[in-house]
N, C-alpha and C positions, 0 to 999 in steps of 0.2 A: 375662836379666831383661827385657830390651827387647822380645823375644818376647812374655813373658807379659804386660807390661803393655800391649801392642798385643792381644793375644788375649781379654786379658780388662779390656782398658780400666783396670788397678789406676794408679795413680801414688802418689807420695810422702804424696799428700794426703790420698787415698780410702784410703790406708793405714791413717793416722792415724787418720783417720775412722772406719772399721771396727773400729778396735783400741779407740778411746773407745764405741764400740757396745757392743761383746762383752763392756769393760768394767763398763760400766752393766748390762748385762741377768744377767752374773756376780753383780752386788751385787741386782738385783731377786731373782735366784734362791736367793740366800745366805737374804734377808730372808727371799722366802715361804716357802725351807723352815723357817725358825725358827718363821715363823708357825703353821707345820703344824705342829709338834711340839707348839706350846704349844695348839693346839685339839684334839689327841689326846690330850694328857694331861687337857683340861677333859673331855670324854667318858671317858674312865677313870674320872676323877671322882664325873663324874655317873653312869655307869651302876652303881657300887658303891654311892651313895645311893640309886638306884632299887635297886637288889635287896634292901637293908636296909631299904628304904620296903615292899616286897613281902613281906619276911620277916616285919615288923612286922604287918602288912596280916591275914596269916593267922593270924596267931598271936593278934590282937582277935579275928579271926571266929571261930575256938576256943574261944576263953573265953567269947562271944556266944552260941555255940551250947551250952557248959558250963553257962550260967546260965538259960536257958533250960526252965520246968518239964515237966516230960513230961507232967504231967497233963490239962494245956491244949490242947484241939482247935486244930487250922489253923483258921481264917476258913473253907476248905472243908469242911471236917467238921461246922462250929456249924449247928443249924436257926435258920432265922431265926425275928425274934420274927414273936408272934402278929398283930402288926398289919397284917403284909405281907401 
């Protein structure tokens, strides 16, 4: 023991010390993985109302384009009027 704490400078103290370190940064580690888990699940979330917003999204521009009369030229097709 006397060895190691001459080799590597530990004592009783810096013991201690260390041990309330590893402590603390165990409890920082505990926390941010919780943190992570609860903004993975917000992103699960969210990406399920975006793909519902997306589903939605298409399924207006279908009935958009359903309602839509055929008979009607694009704006490219119309001649313009005579005054131009």
């Amino acid at each position: 023991m006397a060895i190691v704490q001459h080799l590597f400078g530990i004592t009783m103290q810096n013991s201690a010390n260390l041990e309330q370190r590893i402590a603390e940064l165990e409890m920082k580690i505990t926390f941010q993985e919780g943190i992570i888990e609860e903004l993975n699940q917000a992103l699960i979330e969210q990406q399920f109302v975006i793909d519902k917003m997306q589903l939605q999204m298409r399924h207006v521009a279908n009935k958009l384009k359903d309602l839509q009369p055929a008979n009607i030229a694009t704006q490219a097709e119309e001649t313009p009027p005579p005054h131009y």
